[in-house]
C-alpha positions in Angstrom: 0.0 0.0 0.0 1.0 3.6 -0.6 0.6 6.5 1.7 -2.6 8.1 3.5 -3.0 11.3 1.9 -5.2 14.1 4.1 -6.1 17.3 2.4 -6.2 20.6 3.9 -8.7 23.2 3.5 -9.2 26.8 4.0 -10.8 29.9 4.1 -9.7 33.3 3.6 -6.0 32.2 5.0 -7.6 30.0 8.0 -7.6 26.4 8.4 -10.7 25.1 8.5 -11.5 22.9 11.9 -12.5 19.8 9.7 -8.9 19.9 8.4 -8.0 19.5 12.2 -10.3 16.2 12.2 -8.7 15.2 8.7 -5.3 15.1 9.2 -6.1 13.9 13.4 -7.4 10.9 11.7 -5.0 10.5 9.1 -2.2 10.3 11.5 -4.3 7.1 13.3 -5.1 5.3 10.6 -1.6 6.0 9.3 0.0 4.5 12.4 -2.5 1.7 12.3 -1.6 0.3 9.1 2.3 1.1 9.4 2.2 3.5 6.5 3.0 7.4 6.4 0.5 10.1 6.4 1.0 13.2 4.1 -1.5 16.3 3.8 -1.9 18.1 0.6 -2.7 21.8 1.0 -3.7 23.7 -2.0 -4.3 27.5 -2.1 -3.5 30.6 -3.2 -0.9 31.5 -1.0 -1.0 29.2 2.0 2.6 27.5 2.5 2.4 29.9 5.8 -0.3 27.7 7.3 2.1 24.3 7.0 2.8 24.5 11.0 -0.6 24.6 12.1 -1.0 21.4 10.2 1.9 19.5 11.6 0.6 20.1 15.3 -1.9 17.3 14.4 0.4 14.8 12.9 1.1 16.2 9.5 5.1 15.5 9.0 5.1 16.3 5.5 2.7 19.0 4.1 2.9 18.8 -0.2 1.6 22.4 -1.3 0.4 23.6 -4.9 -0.2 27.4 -4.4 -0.8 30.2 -7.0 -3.1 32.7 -7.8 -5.1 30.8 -9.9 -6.2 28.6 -6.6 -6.7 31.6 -4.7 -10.8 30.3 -4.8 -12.1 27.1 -5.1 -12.7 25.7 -8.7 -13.4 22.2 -9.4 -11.1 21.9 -12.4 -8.4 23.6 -10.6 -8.2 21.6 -7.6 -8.9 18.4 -9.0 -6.0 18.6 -11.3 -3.8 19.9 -8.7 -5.1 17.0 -6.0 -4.7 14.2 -8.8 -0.5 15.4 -9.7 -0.3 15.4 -5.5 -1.6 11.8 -5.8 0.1 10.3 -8.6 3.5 11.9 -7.0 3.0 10.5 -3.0 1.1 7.1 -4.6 -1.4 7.6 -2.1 -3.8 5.0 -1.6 -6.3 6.0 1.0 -7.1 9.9 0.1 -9.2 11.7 3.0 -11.3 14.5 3.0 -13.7 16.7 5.2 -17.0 16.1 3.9 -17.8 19.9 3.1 -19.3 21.5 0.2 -15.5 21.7 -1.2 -14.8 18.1 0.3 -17.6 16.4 -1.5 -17.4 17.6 -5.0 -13.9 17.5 -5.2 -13.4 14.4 -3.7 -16.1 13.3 -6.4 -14.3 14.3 -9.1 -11.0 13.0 -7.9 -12.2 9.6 -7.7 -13.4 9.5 -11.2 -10.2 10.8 -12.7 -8.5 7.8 -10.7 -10.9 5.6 -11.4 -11.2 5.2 -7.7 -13.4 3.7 -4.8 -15.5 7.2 -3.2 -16.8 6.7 -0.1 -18.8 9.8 0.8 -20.1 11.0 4.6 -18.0 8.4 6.8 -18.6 8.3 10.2 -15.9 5.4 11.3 -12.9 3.9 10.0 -12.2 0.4 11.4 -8.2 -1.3 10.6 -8.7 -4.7 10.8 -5.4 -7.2 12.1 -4.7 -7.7 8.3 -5.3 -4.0 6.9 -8.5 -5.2 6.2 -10.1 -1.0 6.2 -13.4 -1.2 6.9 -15.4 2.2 6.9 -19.3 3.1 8.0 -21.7 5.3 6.2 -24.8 5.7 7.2 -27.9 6.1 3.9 -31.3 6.4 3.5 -31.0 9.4 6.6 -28.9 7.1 8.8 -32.0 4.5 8.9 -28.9 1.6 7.3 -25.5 1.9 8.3 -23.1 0.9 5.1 -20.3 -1.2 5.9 -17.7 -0.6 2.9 -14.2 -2.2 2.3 -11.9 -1.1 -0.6 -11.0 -3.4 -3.1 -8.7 -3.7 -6.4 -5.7 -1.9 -6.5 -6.8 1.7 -6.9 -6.7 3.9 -4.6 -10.0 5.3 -2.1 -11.5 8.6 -1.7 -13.1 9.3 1.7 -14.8 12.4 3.1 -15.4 12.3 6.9 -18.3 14.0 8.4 -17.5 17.0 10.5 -17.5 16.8 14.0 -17.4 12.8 14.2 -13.6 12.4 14.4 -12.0 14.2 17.2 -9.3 15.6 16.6 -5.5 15.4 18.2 -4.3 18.1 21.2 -1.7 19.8 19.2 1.9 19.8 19.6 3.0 23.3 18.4 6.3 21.6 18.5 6.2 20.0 15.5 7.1 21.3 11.5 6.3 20.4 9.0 8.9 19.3 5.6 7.3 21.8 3.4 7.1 21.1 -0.2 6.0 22.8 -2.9 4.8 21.1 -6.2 4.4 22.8 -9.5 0.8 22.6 -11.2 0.8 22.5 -15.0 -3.3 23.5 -15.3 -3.9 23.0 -19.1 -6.9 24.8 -20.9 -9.5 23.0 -19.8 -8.7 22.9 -16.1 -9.1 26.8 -16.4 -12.0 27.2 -18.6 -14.2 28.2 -15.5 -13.2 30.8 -13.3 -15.0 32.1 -9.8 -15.9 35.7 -10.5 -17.0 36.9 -7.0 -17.9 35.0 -3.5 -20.7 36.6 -1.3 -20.0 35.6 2.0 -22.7 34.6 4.8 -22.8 37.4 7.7 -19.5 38.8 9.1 -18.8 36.4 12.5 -22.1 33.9 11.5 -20.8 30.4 12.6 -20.4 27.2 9.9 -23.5 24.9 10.5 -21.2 21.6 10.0 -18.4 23.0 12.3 -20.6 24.1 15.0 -20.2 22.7 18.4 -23.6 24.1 19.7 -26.6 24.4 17.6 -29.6 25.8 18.2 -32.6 25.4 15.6 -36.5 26.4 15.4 -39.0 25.0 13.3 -42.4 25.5 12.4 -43.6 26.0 16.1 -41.8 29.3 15.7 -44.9 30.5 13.9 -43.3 33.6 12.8 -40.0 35.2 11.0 -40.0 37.4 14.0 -39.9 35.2 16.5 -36.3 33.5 15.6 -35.4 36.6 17.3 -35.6 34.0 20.5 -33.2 31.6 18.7 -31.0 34.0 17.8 -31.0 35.2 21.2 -30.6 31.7 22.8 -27.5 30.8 20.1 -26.2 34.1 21.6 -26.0 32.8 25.0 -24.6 29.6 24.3 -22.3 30.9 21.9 -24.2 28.5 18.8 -24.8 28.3 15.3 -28.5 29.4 14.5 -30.4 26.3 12.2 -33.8 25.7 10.6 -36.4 23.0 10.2 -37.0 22.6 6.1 -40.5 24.0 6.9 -39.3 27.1 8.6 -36.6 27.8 5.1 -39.4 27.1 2.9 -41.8 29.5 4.6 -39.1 32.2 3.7 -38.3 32.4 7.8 -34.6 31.6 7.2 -32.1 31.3 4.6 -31.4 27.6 2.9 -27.7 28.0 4.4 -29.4 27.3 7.7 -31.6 24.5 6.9 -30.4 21.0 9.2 -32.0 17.7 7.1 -31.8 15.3 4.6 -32.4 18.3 1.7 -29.8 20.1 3.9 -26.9 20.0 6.2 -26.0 16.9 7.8 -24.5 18.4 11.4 -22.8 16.0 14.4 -22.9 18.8 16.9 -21.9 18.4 20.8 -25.2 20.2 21.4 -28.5 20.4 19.4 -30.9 22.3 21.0 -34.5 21.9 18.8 -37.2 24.4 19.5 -40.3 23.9 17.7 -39.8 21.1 15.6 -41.5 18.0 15.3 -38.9 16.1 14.2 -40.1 15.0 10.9 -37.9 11.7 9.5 -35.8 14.1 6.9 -35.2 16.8 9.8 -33.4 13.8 12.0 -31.6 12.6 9.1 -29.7 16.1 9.6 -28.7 15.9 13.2 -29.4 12.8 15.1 -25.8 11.9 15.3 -25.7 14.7 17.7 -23.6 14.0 20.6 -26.7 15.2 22.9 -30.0 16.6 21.9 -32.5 19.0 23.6 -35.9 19.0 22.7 -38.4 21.5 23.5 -42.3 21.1 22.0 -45.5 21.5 23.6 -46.5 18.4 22.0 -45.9 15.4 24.2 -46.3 13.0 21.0 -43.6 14.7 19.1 -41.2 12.4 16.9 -38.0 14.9 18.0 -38.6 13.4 22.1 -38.1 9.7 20.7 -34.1 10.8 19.9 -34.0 13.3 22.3 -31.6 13.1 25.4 -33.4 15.5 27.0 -37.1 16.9 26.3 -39.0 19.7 27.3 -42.9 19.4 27.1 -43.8 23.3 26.7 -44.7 26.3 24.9 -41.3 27.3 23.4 -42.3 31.0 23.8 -42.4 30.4 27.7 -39.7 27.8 28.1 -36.9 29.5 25.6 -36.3 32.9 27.9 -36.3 30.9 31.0 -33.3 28.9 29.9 -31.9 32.3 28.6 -31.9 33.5 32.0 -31.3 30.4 34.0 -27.8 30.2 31.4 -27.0 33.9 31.9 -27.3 33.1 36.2 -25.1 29.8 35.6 -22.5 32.2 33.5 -22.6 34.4 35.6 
C-alpha cells in the first residue's frame, strides 16, 4: 500500500476545523496500518499555514499554491489534487466532507478511477489491513459497511464533528514542499468571478459545536429573534427545520435535514420542531440533543436526550436566564 494522503482546506488564510479532524485521523489510521500520512494543501498563497498542520500529525505538508487557486474551482483543484496523488502514490485519500470536500473528492475519484466513499462516520483497521469504513444512507435508517477493493486507490470524506481531533503539539514542523501545477486549458476554462459571503462572525452549521434550531412551532419570521438570542448565550450556530426555510423564515444555508446539512454537533438544542424523519436525518448523530415542544407526541422526544414538554415561547427565555445566572 501507498501512503494516506489528508487534504487541507481553508478559508480566507484559516484552516478550517474539519482539516483538524482530517489530518487527526490520518495520522491514526496511518499509524494503524504502518504506512505514512501526508497532507496536501492547496491554495493561493497558504505555505504559511504548514505548522498549524503538523501540530496534528502532518510530518510532511505537499503544497500547490498560486493565484489561480486563490478560490475554489473544481477543475483547478482536482487537477492539482490528482498530480499530488500520482507523486506520494497515495492509496487512502481523505477529506472533510464539506461542500468543497464532497465535489472534489467526487471528481477525484473518477479521474482515478477510484473507490469514493462519501459522509463516513468510522474507519475500522482490521489485524490484516483489512479497512473497513461506516456510512450511514437512506437518513442514517442503514448503516453501510464498505471495504476497498482492487488496486486503486480510495477517496473518503469524513463527516465534520465525528472524528476528534488530536491536542496539538506546536512543537512540531512540518517538511514543506511545494509542487508545480501544469493547469492546461481546460482545467481553467471556468473561473470564480465573486464569493458573497454569509454574515460577518455567523458560525459554519457543519463545524458548529452548539446548535440551536426552530422550526415551524416558531410561527413567525419574528420570533427567531428568540433563537437567535438563545444561540447568543450559548455561543451557537442558529439552524432551521425545512418548513421554517421554505416558509421564507430563514435562509437555505441554515436548513439542518436530509435536503440540507448533515451536522454532528456536541449540542443540538431543537425548538419547535416535530422532528419529521428528513429533519433527523440532519442531526441525530448529535452528541446530545435538547428537545423543546409542547406536543408530548412529538417524533423529535423519541431521539432526544433531553425533552422539554412546553410552549417554546415560555420555556426558551427561562433557559436564557437560567444560562446567563449559571454564566454568571
Amino acid at each position: 500500500m501507498g501512503c494516506v494522503l489528508t487534504v487541507a482546506e481553508q478559508r480566507e488564510n484559516k484552516l478550517k476545523k474539519i482539516t483538524h479532524e482530517v489530518v487527526s485521523e490520518g495520522k491514526r489510521l496511518s499509524e494503524k496500518l504502518g504506512l505514512e500520512m501526508k497532507c496536501a494543501f492547496i491554495g493561493g498563497s497558504v505555505a504559511g499555514l504548514a505548522d498549524e498542520i503538523s501540530q496534528y500529525g502532518a510530518k510532511d505538508v505537499l503544497i500547490a499554491e498560486g493565484k489561480e487557486f486563490d478560490k475554489y474551482t473544481s477543475m483547478t483543484y482536482t487537477a492539482a489534487l490528482h498530480e499530488i496523488v500520482k507523486k506520494t502514490n497515495a492509496s487512502i485519500i481523505l477529506l472533510g466532507a464539506t461542500s468543497m470536500g464532497r465535489d472534489l473528492g467526487a471528481r477525484l475519484s473518477a479521474r482515478l478511477k477510484a473507490g469514493f466513499i462519501n459522509d463516513c462516520t468510522s474507519i475500522d483497521a482490521g489485524s490484516n489491513n483489512d479497512i473497513t469504513f461506516l456510512h450511514p444512507m437512506f437518513g442514517g435508517k442503514v448503516w453501510s459497511y464498505l471495504k476497498g477493493t482492487g488496486q486503486n486507490p480510495i477517496v473518503v470524506t469524513l463527516r465534520p464533528n465525528v472524528f476528534s481531533a488530536l491536542t496539538p503539539d506546536k512543537t512540531q514542523k512540518a517538511a514543506v514542499e511545494k509542487i508545480d501545477i501544469k493547469l492546461s486549458d481546460t482545467d481553467l476554462r471556468a473561473k470564480v468571478i465573486e464569493l458573497i459571503m454569509a454574515a460577518e462572525g455567523a458560525v459554519d452549521l457543519t463545524e458548529a459545536n452548539i446548535i440551536v434550531s426552530g422550526g415551524r412551532g416558531m410561527k413567525a419570521p419574528e420570533n427567531f429573534k428568540l433563537i437567535e438570542d438563545l444561540a447568543l448565550t450559548l455561543g451557537a450556530a442558529i439552524g432551521a427545520s425545512r418548513a421554517a426555510v421554505d416558509a421564507g423564515w430563514k435562509p437555505h444555508s441554515c436548513q439542518v435535514g436530509l435536503t440540507g446539512r448533515t451536522v454532528s454537533p456536541t449540542l443540538y438544542v431543537a425548538c419547535g420542531i416535530s422532528g419529521a424523519i428528513q429533519h433527523l436525518a440532519g442531526m441525530s448523530s448529535s452528541k446530545y440533543i435538547v428537545a423543546i415542544n409542547k406536543d408530548p407526541d412529538a417524533p423529535i422526544f423519541k431521539i432526544a436526550d433531553y425533552g422539554i414538554v412546553g410552549n417554546v415561547f415560555e420555556v426558551v427565555p427561562l433557559l436564557i436566564e437560567e444560562i446567563k445566572k449559571v454564566r454568571g
